[in-house]
C-alpha positions as CSV (number, residue, x, y, z in Angstrom):
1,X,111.5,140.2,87.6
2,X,114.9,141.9,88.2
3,X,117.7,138.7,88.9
4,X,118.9,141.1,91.9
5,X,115.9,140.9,93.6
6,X,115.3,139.0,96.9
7,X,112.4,137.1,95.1
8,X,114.2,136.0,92.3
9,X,116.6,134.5,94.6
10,X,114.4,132.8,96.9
11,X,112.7,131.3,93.9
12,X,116.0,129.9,92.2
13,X,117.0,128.3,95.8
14,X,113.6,126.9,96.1
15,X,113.9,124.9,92.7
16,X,117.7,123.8,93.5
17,X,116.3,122.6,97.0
18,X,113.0,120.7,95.6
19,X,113.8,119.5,92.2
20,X,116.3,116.9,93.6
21,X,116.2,113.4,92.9
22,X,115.0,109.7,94.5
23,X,114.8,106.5,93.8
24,X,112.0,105.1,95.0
25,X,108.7,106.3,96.9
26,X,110.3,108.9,99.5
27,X,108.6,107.5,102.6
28,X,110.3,104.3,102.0
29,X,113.9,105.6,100.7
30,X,113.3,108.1,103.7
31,X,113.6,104.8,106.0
32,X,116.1,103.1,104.3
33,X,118.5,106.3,104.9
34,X,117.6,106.3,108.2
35,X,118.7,102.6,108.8
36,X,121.3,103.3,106.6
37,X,122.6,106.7,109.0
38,X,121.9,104.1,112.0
39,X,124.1,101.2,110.6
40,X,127.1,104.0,110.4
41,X,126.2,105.0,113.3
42,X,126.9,101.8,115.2
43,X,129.7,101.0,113.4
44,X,129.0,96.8,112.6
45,X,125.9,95.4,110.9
46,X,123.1,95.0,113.1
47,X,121.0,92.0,114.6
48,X,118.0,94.3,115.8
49,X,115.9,96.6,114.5
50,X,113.3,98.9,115.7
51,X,111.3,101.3,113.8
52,X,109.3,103.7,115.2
53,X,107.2,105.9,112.6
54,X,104.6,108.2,112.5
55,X,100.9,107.6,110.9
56,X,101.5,108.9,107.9
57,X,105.2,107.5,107.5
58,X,103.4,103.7,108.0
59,X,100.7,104.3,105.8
60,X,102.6,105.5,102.5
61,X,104.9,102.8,103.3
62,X,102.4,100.0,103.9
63,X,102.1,99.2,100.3
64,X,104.7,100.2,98.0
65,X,107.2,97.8,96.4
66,X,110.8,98.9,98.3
67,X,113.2,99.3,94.6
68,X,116.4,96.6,94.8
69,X,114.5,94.5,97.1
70,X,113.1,91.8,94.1
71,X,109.5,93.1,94.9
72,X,109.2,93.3,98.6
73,X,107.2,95.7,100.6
74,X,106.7,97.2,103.5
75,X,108.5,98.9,106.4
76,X,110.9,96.1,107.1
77,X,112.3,95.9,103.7
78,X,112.7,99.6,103.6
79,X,114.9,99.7,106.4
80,X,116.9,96.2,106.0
81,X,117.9,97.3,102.4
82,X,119.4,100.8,103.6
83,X,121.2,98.4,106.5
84,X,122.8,95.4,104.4
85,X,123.1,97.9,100.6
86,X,122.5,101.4,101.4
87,X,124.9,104.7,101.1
88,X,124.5,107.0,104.1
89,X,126.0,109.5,102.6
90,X,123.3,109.7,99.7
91,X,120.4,110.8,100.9
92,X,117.1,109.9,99.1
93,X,119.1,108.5,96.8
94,X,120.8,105.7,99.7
95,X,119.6,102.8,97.9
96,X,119.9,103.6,94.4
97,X,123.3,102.4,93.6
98,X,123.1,99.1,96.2
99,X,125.7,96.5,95.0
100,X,124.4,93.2,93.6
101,X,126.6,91.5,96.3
102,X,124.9,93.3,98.7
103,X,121.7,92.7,97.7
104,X,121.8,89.1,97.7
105,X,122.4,89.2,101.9
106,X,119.0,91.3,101.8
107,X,116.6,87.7,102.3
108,X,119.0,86.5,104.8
109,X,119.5,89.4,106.5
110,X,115.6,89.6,106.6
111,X,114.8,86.3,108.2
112,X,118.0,86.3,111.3
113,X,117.2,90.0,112.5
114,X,114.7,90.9,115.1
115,X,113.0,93.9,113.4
116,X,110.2,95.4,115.3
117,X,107.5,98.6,114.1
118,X,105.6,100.6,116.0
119,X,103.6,103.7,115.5
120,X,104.5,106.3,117.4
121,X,102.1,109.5,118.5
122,X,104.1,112.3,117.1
123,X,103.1,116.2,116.9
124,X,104.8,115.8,113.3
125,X,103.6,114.0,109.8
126,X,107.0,112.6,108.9
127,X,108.9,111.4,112.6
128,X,111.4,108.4,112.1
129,X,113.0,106.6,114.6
130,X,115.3,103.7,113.7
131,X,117.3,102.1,116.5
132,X,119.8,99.9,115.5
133,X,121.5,97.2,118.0
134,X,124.4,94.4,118.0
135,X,124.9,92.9,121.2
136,X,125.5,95.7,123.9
137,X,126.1,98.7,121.0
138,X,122.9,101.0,120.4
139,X,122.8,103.6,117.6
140,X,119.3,105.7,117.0
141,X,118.4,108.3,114.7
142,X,115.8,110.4,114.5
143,X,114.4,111.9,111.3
144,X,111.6,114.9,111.6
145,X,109.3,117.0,109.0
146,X,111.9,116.5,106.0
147,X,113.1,113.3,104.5
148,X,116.4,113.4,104.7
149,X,116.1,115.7,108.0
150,X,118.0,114.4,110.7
151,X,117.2,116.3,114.1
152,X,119.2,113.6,116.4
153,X,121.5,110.5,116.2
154,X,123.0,109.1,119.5
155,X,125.5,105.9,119.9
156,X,125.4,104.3,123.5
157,X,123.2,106.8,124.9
158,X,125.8,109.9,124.0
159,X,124.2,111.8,121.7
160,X,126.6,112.6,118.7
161,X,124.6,115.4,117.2
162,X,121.2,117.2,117.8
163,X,119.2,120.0,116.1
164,X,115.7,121.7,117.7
165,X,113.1,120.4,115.9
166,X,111.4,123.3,114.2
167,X,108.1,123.9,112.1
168,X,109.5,127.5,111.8
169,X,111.5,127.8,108.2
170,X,115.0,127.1,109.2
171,X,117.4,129.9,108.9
172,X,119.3,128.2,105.8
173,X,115.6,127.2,104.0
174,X,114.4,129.7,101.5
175,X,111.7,131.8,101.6
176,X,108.7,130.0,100.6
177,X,106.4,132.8,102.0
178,X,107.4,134.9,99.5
179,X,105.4,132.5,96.7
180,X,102.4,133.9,94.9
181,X,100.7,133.4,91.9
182,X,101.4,136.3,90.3
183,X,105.6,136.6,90.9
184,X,105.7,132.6,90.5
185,X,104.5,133.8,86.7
186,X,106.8,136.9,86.3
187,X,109.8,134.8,87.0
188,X,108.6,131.9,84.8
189,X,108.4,134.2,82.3
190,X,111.9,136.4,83.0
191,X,114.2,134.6,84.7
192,X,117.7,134.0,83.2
193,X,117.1,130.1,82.2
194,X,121.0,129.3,82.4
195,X,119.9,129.7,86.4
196,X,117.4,126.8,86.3
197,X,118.4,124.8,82.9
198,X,120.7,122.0,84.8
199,X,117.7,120.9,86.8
200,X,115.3,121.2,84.5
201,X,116.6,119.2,82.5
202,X,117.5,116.7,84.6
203,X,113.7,117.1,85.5
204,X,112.8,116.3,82.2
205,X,115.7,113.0,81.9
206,X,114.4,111.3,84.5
207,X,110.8,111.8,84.6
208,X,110.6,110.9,81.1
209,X,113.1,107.9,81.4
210,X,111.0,106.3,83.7
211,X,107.4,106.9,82.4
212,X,108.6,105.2,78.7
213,X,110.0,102.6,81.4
214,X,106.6,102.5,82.8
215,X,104.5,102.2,79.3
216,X,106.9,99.6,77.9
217,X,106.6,96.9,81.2
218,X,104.1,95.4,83.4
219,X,103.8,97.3,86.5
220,X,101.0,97.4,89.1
221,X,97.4,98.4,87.5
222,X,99.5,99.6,84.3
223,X,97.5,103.2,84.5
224,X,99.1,104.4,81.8
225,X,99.0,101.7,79.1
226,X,95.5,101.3,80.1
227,X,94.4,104.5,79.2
228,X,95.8,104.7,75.8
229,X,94.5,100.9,74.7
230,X,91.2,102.5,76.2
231,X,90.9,105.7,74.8
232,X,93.6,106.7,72.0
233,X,96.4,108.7,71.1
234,X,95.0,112.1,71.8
235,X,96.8,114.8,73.2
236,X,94.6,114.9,76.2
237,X,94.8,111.3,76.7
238,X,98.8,110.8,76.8
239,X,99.1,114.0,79.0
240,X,97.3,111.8,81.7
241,X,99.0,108.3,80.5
242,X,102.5,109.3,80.3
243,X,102.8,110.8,84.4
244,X,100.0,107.6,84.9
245,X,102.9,105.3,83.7
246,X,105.3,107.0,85.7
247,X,103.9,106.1,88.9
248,X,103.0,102.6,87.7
249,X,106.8,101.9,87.4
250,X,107.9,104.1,90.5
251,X,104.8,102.4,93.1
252,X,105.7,99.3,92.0
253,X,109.3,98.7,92.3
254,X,111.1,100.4,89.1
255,X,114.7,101.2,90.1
256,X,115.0,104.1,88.1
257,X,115.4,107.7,89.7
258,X,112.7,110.6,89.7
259,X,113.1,114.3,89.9
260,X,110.8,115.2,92.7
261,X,108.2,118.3,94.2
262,X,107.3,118.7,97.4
263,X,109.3,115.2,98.8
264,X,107.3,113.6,96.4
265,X,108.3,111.4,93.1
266,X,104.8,111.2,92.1
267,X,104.2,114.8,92.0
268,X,107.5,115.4,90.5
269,X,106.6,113.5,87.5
270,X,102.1,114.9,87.4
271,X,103.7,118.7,87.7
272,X,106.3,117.6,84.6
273,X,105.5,114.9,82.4
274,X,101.9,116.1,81.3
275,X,104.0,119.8,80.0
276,X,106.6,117.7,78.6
277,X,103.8,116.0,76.6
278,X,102.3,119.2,75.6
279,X,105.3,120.7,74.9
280,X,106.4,118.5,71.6
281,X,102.4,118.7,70.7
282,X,102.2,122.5,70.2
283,X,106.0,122.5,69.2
284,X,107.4,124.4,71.9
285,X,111.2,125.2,71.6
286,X,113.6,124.2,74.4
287,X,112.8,128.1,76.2
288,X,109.2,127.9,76.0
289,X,109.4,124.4,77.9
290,X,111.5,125.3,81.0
291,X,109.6,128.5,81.2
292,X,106.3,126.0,81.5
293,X,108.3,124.0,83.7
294,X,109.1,126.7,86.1
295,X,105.9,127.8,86.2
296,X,104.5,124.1,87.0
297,X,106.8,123.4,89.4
298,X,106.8,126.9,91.8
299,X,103.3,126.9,91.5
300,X,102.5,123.3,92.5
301,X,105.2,124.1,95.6
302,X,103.3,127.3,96.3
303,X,100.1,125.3,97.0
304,X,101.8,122.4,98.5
305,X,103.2,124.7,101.3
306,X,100.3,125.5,103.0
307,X,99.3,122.0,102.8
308,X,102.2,120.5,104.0
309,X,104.4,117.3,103.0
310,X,102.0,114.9,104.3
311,X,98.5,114.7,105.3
312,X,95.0,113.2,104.1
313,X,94.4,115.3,100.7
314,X,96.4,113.9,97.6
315,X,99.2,115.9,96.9
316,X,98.2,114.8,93.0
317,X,95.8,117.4,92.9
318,X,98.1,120.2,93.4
319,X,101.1,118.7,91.2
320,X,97.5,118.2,88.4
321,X,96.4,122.3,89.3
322,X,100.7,122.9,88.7
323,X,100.9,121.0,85.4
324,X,97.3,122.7,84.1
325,X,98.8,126.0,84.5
326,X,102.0,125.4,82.6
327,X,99.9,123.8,79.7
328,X,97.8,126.6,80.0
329,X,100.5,129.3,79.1
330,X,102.0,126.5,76.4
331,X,98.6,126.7,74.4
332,X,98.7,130.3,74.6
333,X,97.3,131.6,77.5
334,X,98.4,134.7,79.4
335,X,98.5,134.9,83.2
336,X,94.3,135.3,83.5
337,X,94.4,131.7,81.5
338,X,97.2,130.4,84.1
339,X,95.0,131.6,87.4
340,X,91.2,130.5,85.9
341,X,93.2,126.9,85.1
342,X,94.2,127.0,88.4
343,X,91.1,127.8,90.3
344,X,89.2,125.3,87.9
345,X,91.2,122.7,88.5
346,X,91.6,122.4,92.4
347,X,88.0,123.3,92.3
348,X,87.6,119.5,90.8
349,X,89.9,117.3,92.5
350,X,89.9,118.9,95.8
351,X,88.2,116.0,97.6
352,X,90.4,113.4,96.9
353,X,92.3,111.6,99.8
354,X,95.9,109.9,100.4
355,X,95.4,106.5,101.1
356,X,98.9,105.8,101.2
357,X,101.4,105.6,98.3
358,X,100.5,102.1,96.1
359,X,99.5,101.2,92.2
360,X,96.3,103.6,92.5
361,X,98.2,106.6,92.9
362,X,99.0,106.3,89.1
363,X,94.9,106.5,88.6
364,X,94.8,109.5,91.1
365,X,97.3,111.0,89.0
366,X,95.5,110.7,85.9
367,X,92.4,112.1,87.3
368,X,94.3,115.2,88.5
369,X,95.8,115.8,85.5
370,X,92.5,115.5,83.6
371,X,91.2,118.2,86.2
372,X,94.6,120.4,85.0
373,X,93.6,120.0,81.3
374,X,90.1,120.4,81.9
375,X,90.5,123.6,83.7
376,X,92.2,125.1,81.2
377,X,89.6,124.0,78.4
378,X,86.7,125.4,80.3
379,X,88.8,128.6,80.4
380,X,89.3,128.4,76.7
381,X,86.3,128.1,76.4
382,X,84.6,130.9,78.4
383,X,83.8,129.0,81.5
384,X,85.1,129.1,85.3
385,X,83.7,128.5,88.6
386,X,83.2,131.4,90.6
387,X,83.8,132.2,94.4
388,X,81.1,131.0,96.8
389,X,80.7,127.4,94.7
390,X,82.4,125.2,97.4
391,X,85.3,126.0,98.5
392,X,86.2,128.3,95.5
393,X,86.7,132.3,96.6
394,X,87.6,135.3,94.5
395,X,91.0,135.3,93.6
396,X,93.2,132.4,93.3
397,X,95.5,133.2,96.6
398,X,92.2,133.0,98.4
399,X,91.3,129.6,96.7
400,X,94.9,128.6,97.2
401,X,94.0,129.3,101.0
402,X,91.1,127.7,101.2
403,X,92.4,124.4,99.8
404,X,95.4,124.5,102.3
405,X,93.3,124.9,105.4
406,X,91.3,122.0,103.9
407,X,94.4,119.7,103.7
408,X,95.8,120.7,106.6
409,X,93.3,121.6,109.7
410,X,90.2,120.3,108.2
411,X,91.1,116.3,107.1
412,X,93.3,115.6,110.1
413,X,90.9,113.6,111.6
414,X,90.6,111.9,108.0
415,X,93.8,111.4,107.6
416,X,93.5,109.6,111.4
417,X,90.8,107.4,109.7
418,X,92.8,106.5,107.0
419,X,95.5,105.2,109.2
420,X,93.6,103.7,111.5
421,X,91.9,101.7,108.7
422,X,95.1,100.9,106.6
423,X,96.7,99.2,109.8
424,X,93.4,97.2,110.9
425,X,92.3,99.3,113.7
């Protein structure tokens, strides 16, 4: 692919803008920020609290241990912890350097403030309000589709700064139309690395820091660990343990940062740490690694897309389907190897549904990336599924297709199940 083109540009931007990193589960951290932006706001600590969140928000909050909050869960911690330690100006990364000093006010701070939640009936997956009060003083901000995107904040009732809320890409967002298969594997295997390397390898840091984190120490269900004591040290087998243990240490607590896809930590590390793994098993030099990792990464964004940030379907499978296709091209395969992994793959995990972000994600994880592998060895090995069996068609943009309207017409009203269920409804 020429490095003047328009594509090649949009796909360098797209990286820089996903590939960022978080500390934490980003539902959560995507609280605390808000709190945090709503503490600035006002201008004093407050006494009052209200949290108004969509489904979705409420339910990959529910369970997760909040990092720097000595193991609490749960909406309230999310957003006292960005009030009493969090860095407004950080983004999803607003809690991630909280002072011990200010830490220790969190269980104080939790028991004398009036902190209310309710779910709010929002046309959009990802809608935070937090309104924050001390005595006569009100601050609210509004957060909407993106994690960190704030569409309104207001002190008093004057609104200090406002944005339309768009589903449109924004004029300053890349061009995410302008994914397919077939350029996402052209640039992988063109583009001028020196454009990518920083966050790459930063990628590669951070994913991998906190997956040995995640091996080493007791953390939830211990996915990872388990599946090694269980079933060895083959390739295939620490592929699916090492991103496993990766979201055993971020789901339940671990305060070390992730380099994220799609808003998420836990398919930044399924669409990394299972080529990583691959990687230093066939031998692959430093090149042939960021290439996979490209690859990976634009291709689990490109299915993602259509899906959308949040909804009922996993986004494990697609981040599993990502990582299959850059393992794929590190054992040798050619772009006909990357699409049939593909295909394969989603074809296998397709049905499996967010339940909120918790210690069984890390099992989800697993499975997904055993789907990834698994479509690449019935490549290998002269087999695929064909279109017309389920939900697979001809081609992999039309498979690609299919599985987004799945995610994100035909399971909304699973994913208003789920939530209903998850809150005791």
């Amino acid at each position: 692919m020429e490095k003047s083109s328009k594509t090649y540009q949009e796909y360098v931007a797209i990286l820089r803008r996903e590939l960022v990193p978080a500390m934490g589960c980003t539902e959560p951290i995507a609280i605390a920020y808000c709190a945090a932006k709503a503490r600035a706001a006002l201008g004093e600590l407050p006494d009052k609290l209200e949290i108004a969140a969509s489904g979705n928000i409420i339910k990959n909050v529910k369970s997760v241990v909040v990092p720097n909050t000595d193991g609490r869960k749960g909406i309230e911690a999310a957003a006292a912890i960005g009030v009493v330690a969090g860095d407004e100006t950080a983004a999803l990364e607003v809690i991630a350097h909280a002072k011990e000093e200010d830490k220790a006010k969190l269980g104080d701070y939790l028991a004398n403030t009036a902190i209310t939640v309710t779910s709010t009936e929002s046309d959009h997956v990802l809608d935070i309000i937090v309104t924050a009060s001390k005595g006569s003083n009100t601050a609210c901000i509004r957060i909407v589709n993106e994690h960190t995107n704030i569409v309104e904040i207001t002190r008093n009732g004057e609104i200090l700064f406002q944005k339309e809320i768009v589903d449109t890409p924004e004029t300053n967002k890349p061009d995410y139309d302008s994914l397919t298969i077939e350029d996402i594997y052209d640039f992988a295997m063109t583009c001028d690395l020196d454009d990518v390397r920083d966050i790459l390898e930063r990628q590669i840091k951070y994913n991998t820091a906190i997956a040995a984190e995640g091996l080493k120490n007791n953390y939830g269900a211990n996915i990872g660990s388990t599946l090694r004591k269980a079933y060895g040290d083959d390739i295939r087998i620490r592929a699916r343990a090492i991103a496993a243990a990766g979201s055993d240490a971020r789901m339940n607590g671990c305060e070390l940062p992730v380099i994220i896809n799609s808003g998420s930590g836990n398919q930044g590390m399924t669409v990394s740490l299972p080529v990583i793994e691959y990687a230093k098993e066939v031998g692959a030099d430093d090149e042939k690694l960021l290439r996979a990792l490209v690859l990976s990464n634009l291709v689990t964004l490109h299915e993602k897309e259509g899906i959308g940030r949040l909804s009922a379907y996993c986004g494990a499978v697609s981040a599993g389907a990502g990582a299959g296709a850059g393992i794929a091209w590190l054992c040798g395969g050619d772009y006909k190897a990357v699409i049939h992994t593909i295909v394969n793959a989603l074809a296998i995990t397709s049905g499996i549904v967010c339940d909120g972000a918790k210690a069984s994600c890390a099992a989800k994880i697993a499975a997904a990336v055993d789907a990834g592998i698994l479509g690449f060895e019935m490549y290998r090995n002269g087999q695929q599924f064909y279109g017309g069996d389920g939900l697979v068609l001809k081609g992999v943009e039309n498979t690609i297709r299919n599985i987004s309207r799945l995610g994100r017409i035909g399971m909304k009203e699973t994913d208003k199940e789920i939530i209903n269920m998850m809150i005791g409804k």
